[in-house]
N, C-alpha and C positions, 0 to 999 in steps of 0.2 A: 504494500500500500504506500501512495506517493500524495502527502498531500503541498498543493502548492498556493501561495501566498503571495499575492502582488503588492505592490506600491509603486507610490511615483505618478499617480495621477492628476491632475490639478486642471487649473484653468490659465492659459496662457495664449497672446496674441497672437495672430499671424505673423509667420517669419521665426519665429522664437522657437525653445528647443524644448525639450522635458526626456527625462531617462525613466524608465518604469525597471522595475524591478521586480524577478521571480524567486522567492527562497523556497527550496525545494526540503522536504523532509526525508529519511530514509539514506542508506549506504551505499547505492547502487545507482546513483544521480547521475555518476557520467556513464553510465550504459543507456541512456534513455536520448533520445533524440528530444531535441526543445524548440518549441515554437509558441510563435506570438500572433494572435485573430483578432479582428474584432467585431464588434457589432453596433451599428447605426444606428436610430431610430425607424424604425418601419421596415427595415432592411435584415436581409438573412447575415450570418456570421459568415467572415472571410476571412482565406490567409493574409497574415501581414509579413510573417517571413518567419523561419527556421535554422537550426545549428544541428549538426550530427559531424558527419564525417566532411560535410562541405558547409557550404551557408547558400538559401535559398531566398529571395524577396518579391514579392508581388512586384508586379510594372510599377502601381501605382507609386512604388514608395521607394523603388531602386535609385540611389545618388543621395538620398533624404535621410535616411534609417541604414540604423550598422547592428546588428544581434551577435551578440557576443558572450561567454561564459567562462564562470570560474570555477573549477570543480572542485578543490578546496572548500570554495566557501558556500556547495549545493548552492549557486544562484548562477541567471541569466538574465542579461540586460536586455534593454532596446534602448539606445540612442536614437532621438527622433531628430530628427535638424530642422529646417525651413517649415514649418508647420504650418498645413492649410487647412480650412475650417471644412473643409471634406475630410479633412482627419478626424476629428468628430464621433466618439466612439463608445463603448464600453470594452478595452481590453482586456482580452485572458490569455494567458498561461497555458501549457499545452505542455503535455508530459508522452512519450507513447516510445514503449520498447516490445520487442515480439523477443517471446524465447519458447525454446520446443513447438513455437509454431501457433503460438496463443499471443495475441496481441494485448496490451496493456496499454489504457489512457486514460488517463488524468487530467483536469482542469481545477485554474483556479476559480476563485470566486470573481473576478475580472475588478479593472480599476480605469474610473471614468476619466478621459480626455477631451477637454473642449477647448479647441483654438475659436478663437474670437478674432472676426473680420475689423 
């Protein structure tokens, strides 16, 4: 069992930056692939990008956002950079390893971002 815990949400202008943050539970953190979704008002949850063996990012957000992790300290980040009020979200955490062929995932409880135009 992985439980994950965000921060780093807030409210900040367009152009401006915010770091969120995933503190992960458990011994086994860096076997697990990490990724960062989010979800919009009215809208379904999407990728916002991934770490495992490479690093993964949406179009939207590629040159803007850097995902990154420290396995010491069971946490992964998102640097967000130039932020547009299309960023506008509820962010989550995203945990998910296969082993013997059974897939395991986790989410956190997500943490709100609102860039202002």
């Amino acid at each position: 069992q992985v439980q994950l815990v965000e921060s780093g949400g807030g409210l900040v202008q367009a152009g401006g930056s915010l770091r969120l943050s995933c503190a992960a539970s458990g011994r086994t953190f860096s076997s697990y692939a990490m990724g960062w979704f989010r979800q919009a008002p009215g809208k379904e949850r999407e990728f916002v990008a991934a770490i495992g063996d490479s690093t993964w990012y949406a179009d939207s957000v590629k040159g803007r956002f850097t995902i990154s992790r420290d396995n010491a300290k069971n946490t992964v980040y998102l640097q967000m950079n130039s932020l547009k009020p299309e960023d506008t979200a509820v962010y989550y955490c995203n945990a998910v390893n296969s082993i013997a062929g059974k897939t395991y995932e986790y989410w956190g409880q997500g943490t709100q971002v609102t860039v202002s135009s």
